[in-house]
N, C-alpha and C positions, 0 to 999 in steps of 0.2 A: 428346604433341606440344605445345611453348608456343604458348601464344593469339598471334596476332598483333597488330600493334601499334595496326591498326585496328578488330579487334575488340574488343581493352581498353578501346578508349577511344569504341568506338562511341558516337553522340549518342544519346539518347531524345529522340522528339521531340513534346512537348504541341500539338494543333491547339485550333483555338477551336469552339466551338459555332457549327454551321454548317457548317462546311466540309465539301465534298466530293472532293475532291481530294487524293489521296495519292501519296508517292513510287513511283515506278515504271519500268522497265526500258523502255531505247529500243524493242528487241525490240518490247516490245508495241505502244507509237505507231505504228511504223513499218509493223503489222502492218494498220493501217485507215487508215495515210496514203498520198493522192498527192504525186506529186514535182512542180513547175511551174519551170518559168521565168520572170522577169518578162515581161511583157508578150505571156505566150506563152496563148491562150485551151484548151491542151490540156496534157495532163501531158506529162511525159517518163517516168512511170512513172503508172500509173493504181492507184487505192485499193485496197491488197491486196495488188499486186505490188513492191512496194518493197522490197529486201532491203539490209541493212548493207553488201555491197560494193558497191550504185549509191553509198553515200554517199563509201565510199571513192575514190574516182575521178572526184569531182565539186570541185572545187576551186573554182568559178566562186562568189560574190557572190551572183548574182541566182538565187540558187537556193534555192527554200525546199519545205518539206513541207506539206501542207495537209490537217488532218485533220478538218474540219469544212462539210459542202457548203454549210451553212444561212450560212455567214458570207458577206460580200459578196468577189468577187472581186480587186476594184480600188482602188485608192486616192479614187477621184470616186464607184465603189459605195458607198463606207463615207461621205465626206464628204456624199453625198445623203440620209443618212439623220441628219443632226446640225442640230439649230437653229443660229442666227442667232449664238449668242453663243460658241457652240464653232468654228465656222467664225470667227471675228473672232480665238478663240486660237490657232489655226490658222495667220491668217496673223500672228499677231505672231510667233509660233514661227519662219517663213518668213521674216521681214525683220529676226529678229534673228539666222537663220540666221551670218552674215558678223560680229558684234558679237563682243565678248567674254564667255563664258556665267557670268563671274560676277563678282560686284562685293560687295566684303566689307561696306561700308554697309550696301547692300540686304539683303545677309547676315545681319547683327545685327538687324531687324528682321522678319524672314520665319522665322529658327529663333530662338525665344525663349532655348533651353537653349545660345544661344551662347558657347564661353567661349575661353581658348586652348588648351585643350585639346582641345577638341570642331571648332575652325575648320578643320583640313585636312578631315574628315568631311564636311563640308558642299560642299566643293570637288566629289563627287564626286559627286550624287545627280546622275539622268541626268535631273531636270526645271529644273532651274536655267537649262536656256537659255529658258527659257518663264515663269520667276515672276523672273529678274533683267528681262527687258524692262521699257525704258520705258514701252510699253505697258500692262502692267500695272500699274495703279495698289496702290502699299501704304499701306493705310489707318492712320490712325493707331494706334499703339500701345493698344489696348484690344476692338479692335474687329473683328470679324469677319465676312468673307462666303464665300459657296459658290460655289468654284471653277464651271463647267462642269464635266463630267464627259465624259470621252473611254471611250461608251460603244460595244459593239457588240452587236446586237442579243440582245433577248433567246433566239429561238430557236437561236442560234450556241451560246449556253452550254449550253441544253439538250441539243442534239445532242451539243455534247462530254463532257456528263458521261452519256450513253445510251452513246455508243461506249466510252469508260474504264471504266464500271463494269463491258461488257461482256466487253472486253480482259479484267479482272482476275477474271471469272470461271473462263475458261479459259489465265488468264495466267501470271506467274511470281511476282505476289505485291510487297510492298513489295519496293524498290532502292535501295543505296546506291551511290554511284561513288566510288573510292576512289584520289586520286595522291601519293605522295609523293617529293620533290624535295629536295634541300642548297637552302637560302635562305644562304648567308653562313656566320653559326656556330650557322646552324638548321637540324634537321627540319623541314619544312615540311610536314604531313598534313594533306589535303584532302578534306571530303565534298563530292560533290555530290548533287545530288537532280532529278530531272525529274518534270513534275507536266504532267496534257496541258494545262488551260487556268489561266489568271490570271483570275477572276471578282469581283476587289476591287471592281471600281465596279457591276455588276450584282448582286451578290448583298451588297457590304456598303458598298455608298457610299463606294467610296475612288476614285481617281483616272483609274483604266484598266483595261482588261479585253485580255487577247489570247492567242491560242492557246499553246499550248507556253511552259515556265516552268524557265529553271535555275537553282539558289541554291543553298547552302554555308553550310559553316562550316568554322574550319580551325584547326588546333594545331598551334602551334610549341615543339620540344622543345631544349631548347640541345644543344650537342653538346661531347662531351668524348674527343680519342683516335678523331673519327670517327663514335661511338657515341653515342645520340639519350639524354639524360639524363633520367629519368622525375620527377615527373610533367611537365608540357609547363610552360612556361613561361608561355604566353600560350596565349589562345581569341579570335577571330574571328568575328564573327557578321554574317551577309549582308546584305543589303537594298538593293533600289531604285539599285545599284552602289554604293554607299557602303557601310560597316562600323561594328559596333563592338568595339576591342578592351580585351580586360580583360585583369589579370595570373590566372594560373589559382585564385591562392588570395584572388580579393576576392572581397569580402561579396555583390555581386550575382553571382558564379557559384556555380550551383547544381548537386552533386555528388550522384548515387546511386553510391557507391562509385566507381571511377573514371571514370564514364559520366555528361559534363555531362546536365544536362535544357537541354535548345533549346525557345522556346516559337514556335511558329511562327503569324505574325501571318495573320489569315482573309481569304482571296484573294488576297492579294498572294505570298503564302508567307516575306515577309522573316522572318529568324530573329532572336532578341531572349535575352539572358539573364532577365528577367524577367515574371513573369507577372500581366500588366498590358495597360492600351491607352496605347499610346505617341504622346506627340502632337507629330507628325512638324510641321505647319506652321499651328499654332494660326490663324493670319491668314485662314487661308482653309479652317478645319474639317477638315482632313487629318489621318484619323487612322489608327493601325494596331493593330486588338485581337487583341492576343495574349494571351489571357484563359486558354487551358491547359485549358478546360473540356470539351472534347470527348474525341477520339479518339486516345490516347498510344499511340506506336512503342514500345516497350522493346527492348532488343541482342536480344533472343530471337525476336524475330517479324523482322528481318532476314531474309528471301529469300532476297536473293540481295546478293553484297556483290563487285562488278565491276571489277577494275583498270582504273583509264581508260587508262594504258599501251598495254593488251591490246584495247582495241574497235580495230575494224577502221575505224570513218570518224571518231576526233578528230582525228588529224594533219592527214586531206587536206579534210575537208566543213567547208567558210567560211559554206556556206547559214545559213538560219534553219530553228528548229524548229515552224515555224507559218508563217500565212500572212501576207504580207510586201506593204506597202501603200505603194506610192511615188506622188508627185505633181507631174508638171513641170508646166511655166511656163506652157503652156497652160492647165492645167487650174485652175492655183494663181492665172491672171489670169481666171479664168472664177466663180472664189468670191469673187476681191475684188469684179469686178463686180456680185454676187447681191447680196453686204455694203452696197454702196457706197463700196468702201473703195478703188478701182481709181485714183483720180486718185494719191493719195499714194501704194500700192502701189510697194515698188523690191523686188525679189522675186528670188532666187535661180535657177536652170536647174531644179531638182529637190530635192525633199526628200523624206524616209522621213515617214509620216503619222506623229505623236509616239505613245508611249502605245499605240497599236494593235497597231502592227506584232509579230513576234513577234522574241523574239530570239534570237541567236546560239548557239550549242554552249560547252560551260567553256574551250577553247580561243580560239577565238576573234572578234572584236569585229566584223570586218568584214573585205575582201578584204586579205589578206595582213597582216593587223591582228590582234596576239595581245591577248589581256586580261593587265593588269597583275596580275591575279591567278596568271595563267600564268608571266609573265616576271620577275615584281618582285613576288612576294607580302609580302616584307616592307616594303616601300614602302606596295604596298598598305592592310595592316593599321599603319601608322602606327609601324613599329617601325625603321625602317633609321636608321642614324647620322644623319641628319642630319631627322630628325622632329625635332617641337615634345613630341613625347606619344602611350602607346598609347591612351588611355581618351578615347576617342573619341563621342560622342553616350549621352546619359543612357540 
């Protein structure tokens, strides 16, 4: 029987020293999460009983899973537990809400590695509406300072990684998700990967920490007659909603026979061709070590290998895969208060708390919201006619 087209080209994937957190099958999440509603103080499925077709038949937004009791509840739980200077980003994040989230000036000083090649990349990373604010000051060029950090508490992480190691005792083992799709005059093949928590800013000093974590990588094969032309033409590599893509035979993609090596950077999970710490936003110490030093997947310890097609809740579950922390205007004029920030405060109805919250499934972004990696991957990876360039951030 020929190998199939994702198992040829399965990722290997290097983690960092440190990490604990590996890919893994919904199945098992789902097997020690509860189901909630916003604003609802009880589940709608309780920790245990959650099965893949509550997910299916749940299409609502304010619907997420929550698979860690130790975290805090609520969007003002989580804000009560943040000094003075995270709450002040907080609401610059909130009053730049309505602004435009990003500003290519401020852009060329905030990613150093800016060039035109690298610029649509940078359009995409999901904290720009928080480091473009006026608010934030950018210091001159040389010089650098340490962000706050959007953490959540420490016992949060530990419980999640007690419950996942526990899952993966009597679980199914490392998981890849696997869809592929015509892009144009592309194969479009896509990994995904689910990791139960994001522990970057708790366990490696990077930006945010919050439950549930989906990331990717994706090859696109050109097509000739219909038929997907080997090897793939381009590699796609995830992170922080932005990408990088390379042609398959540059010098920074790294080949064990036809199986790139992915180096996946520690906590945050974003995938990197090279094995290295990549310095995401020098200005403000943001970094991502994808150093390769730990724990490597190789195509043979693959599990289990899931058509996303085939799951029973991508189509219809909009929820989040973690616990989901929103903040209305009440609550958002009750921290400017704290701050002193309340006279100038002009503030939105509600906001998702930045960074915490968890996110989305590989489908989709939000209520009736697909991710452009779903609908437009080759947009996405920087490759559609009317891109500047694949080779998108260093």
């Amino acid at each position: 029987m020929p190998v199939e087209l994702h198992e040829k080209y399965a990722p290997i994937l290097h983690f960092a020293r440190g990490e604990r957190f590996y890919p893994m099958a919904a199945e098992d999440l789902l097997a020690y999460a509860a189901l909630y509603r916003r604003g609802q103080d009880q589940p709608l499925a309780a920790a245990g009983r959650v099965h893949p077709d509550h997910l299916d038949q749940l299409a609502a937004d304010d619907t997420f899973l929550r698979t860690v009791d130790a975290a805090p509840l609520t969007g003002m739980d989580v804000a009560r537990t943040w000094s003075r200077d995270v709450l002040e980003l907080v609401l610059a994040w909130a009053r730049g809400s309505s602004a435009p989230a990003y500003d290519e000036g401020r852009a060329q000083r905030l990613y150093r590695w800016f060039s035109r090649t690298t610029r649509l990349a940078t359009r995409l990373f999901w904290w720009n509406q928080l480091f473009m604010s006026p608010a934030i000051s950018l210091r001159r060029r040389g010089a650098t300072v340490d962000l706050p950090r959007f953490r959540l508490p420490q016992e949060a992480r530990d419980q999640a990684l007690e419950r996942y190691e526990g899952s993966q005792r009597r679980g199914s083992g490392h998981t890849y998700y696997y869809r592929m799709a015509r892009q144009g005059d592309y194969l479009n093949l896509q990994y995904w990967f689910l990791y139960a928590y994001n522990d970057w800013a708790t366990a490696f000093d990077g930006l945010n920490d919050h439950e549930g974590d989906w990331e990717g990588v994706q090859l696109f094969f050109r097509l000739e007659g219909g038929r997907p032309v080997e090897p793939p033409a381009y590699i796609c590599y995830q992170g922080h909603s932005s990408r990088i893509t390379k042609p398959w035979r540059h010098s920074d993609v790294m080949l064990s026979g036809d199986h790139p090596n992915v180096y996946v950077a520690a906590g945050s999970h974003a995938s990197y061709p090279e094995q290295k710490t990549y310095d995401l936003v020098r200005l403000y110490n943001l970094l991502d070590r994808a150093t390769g030093d730990g724990v490597t997947i190789k195509p043979n310890a693959w599990r289990q290998r899931i058509n996303l097609d085939a799951a029973p809740w991508v189509a219809a579950y909009q929820g989040a895969w973690g616990t989901r922390y929103w903040l209305a205007e009440g609550a958002l004029r009750e921290l400017a208060g704290a701050v002193g920030a309340l006279a100038e405060a002009v503030l939105p109805g509600e906001i998702d708390l930045p960074g915490v919250s968890a996110p989305h499934g590989p489908r989709y972004s939000g209520i009736a919201a697909e991710r452009l990696t779903w609908t437009n991957a080759l947009a996405f990876a920087g490759l559609a006619p009317d891109d500047e360039g694949a080779n998108a951030r260093p």
